[in-house]
C-alpha positions as CSV (number, residue, x, y, z in Angstrom):
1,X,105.2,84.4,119.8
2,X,103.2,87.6,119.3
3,X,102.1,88.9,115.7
4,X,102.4,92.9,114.7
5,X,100.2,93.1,111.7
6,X,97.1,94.1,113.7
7,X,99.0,96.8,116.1
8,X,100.7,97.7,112.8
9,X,97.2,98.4,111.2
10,X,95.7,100.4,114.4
11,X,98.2,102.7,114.0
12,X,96.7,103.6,110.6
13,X,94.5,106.4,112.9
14,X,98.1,108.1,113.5
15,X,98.8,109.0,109.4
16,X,97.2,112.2,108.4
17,X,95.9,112.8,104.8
18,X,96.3,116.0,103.1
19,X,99.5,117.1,104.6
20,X,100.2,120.0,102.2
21,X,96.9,121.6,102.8
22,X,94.7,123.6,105.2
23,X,92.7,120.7,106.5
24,X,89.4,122.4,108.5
25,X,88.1,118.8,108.7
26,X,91.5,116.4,109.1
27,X,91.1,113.3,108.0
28,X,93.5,110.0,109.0
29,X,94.3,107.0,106.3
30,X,91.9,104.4,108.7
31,X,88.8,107.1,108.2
32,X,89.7,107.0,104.5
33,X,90.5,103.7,104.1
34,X,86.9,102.7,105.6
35,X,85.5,105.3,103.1
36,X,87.4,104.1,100.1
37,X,86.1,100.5,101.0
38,X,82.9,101.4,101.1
39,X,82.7,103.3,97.7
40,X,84.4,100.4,96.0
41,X,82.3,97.6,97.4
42,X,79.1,100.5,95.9
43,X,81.1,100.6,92.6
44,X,80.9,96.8,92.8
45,X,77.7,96.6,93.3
46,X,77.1,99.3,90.5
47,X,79.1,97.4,88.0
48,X,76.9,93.7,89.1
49,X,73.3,94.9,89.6
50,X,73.3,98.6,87.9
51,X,75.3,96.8,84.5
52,X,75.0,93.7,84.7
53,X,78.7,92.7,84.4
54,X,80.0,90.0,86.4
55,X,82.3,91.0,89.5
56,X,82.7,90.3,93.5
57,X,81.9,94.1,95.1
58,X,83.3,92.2,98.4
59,X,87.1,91.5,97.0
60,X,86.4,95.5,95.9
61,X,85.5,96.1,99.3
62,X,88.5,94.1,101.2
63,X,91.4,95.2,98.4
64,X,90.4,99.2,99.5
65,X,90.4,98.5,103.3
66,X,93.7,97.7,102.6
67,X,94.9,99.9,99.9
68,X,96.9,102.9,101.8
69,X,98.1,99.8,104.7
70,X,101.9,100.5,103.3
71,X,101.9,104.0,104.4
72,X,101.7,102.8,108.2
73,X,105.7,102.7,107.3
74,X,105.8,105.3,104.5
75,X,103.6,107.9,105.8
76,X,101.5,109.5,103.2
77,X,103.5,111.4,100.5
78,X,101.4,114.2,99.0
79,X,100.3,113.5,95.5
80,X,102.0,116.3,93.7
81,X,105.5,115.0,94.9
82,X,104.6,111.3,94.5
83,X,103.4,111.9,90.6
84,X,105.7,114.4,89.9
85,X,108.0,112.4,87.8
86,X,108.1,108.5,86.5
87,X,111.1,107.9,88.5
88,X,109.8,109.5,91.9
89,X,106.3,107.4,91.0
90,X,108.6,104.3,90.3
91,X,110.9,104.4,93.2
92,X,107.7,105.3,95.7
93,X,106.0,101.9,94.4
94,X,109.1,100.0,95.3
95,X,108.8,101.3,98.7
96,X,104.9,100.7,99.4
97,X,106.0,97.4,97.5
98,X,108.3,96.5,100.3
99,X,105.9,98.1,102.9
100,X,103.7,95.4,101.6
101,X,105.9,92.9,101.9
102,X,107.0,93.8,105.1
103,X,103.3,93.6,106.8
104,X,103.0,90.2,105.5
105,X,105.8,89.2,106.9
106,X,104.1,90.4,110.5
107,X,101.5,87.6,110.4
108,X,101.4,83.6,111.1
109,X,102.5,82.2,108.0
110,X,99.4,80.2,107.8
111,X,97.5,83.5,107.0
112,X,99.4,85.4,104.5
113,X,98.0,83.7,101.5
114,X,94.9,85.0,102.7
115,X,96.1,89.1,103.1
116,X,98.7,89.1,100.2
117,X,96.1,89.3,97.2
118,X,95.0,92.1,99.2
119,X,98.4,93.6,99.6
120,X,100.2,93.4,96.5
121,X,98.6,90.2,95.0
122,X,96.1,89.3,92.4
123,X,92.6,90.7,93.7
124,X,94.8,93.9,94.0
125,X,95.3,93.9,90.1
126,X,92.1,92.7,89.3
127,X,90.2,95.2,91.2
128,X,92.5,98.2,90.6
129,X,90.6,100.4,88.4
130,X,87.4,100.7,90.8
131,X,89.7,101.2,93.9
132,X,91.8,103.5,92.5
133,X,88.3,105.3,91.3
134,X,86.4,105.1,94.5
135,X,89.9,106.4,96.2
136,X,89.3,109.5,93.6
137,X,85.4,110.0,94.6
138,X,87.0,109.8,98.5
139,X,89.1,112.8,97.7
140,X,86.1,114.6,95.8
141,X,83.9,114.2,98.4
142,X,86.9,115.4,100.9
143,X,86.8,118.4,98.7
144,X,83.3,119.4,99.2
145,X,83.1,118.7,102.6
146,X,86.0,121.6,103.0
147,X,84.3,123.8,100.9
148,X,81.3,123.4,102.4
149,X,83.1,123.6,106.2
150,X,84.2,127.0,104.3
151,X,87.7,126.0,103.2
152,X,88.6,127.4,99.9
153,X,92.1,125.6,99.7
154,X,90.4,122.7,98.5
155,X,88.3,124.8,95.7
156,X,91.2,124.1,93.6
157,X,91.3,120.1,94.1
158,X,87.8,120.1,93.9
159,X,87.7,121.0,90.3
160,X,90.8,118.9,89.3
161,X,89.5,115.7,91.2
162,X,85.8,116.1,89.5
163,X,87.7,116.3,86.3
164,X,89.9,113.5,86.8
165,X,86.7,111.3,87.6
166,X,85.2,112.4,84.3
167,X,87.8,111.2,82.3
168,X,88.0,108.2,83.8
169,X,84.9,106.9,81.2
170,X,83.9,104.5,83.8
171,X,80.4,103.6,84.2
172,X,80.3,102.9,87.6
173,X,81.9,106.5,88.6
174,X,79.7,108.2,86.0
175,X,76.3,106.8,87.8
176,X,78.2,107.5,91.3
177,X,78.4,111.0,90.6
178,X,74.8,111.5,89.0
179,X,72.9,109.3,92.0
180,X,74.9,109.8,94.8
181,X,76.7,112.6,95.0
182,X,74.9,115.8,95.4
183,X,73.6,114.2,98.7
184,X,77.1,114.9,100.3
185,X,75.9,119.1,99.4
186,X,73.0,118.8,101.7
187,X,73.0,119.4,105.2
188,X,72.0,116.7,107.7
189,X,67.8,118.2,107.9
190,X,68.0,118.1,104.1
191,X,69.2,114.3,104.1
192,X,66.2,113.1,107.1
193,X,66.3,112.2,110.6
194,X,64.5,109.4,111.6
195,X,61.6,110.5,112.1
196,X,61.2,111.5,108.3
């Protein structure tokens, strides 16, 4: 017997972000997934080491490789249509619900207890409010890499997603912003090369 979740997750290069907009840099759900993950396993380590509160920046980590997964059968609807209303939001979770579900169901019995808190289970709950943020800071930085590829659709988003991050009151996403992102406005001489 052969398995699909794998092939099912490969094909995560073939879903394009950003659908409504002029995309000078296009970005796939696997790039952003791997991004997303590694911002939330950095929020995690923020929130542990930076102030001192007791969490596991890995489960952060392995919850946001696997955050957008249901849109390998949903594609990726653009934000303004999925939060237009409560309903549309509603419905939509069903669906990425049942996307969920459905992957699951794609791998050895034996091993879904080990994906599902990832999916739609517990770690998933538990380690929604940095995921969700570091999925934010993945769209801000997004932002400023189009503006600074000289895209000014995304001057627009740009100020909405800062804002949004702001008034999130979180910590982590607070001392994210201050330490590490103005490095994403420098070019790659400004950052080093090796021999620096």
């Amino acid at each position: 017997m052969s398995y699909n979740f794998f092939a099912y997750l490969s094909r995560m290069r073939y879903i394009g972000r950003w659908s409504l907009m002029r995309n000078a840099l296009p970005e796939n759900i696997q790039e952003h997934s791997h991004q997303v993950a590694v911002i939330a396993h950095a929020l995690g380590v923020i929130r542990r080491d930076i102030l001192q509160v007791p969490c596991n920046p890995e489960e952060y980590a392995a919850v946001a490789l696997y955050h957008d997964c249901s849109e390998i059968l949903t594609g990726d609807l653009p934000t303004p249509i999925k939060y237009h209303s409560s309903k549309i939001k509603g419905a939509y979770d069903e669906v990425e619900r049942l996307a969920c579900e459905k992957l699951l169901n794609t791998l050895p019995e034996q091993m879904r207890n080990a994906f599902e808190p990832y999916l739609n289970g517990g770690s998933a709950k538990r380690c929604h409010d940095l995921v969700k943020a570091a999925d934010k800071l993945s769209a801000y930085i997004k932002c400023i890499e189009e503006r600074k590829a000289g895209n000014s659709d995304f001057l627009s988003a740009e100020r909405s997603t800062r804002k949004a991050l702001e008034e999130y009151h979180l910590p982590e996403v607070d001392y994210f912003l201050l330490y590490f992102i103005p490095a994403f406005e420098l070019t790659l001489d400004e950052l080093g090369t090796i021999e620096d």
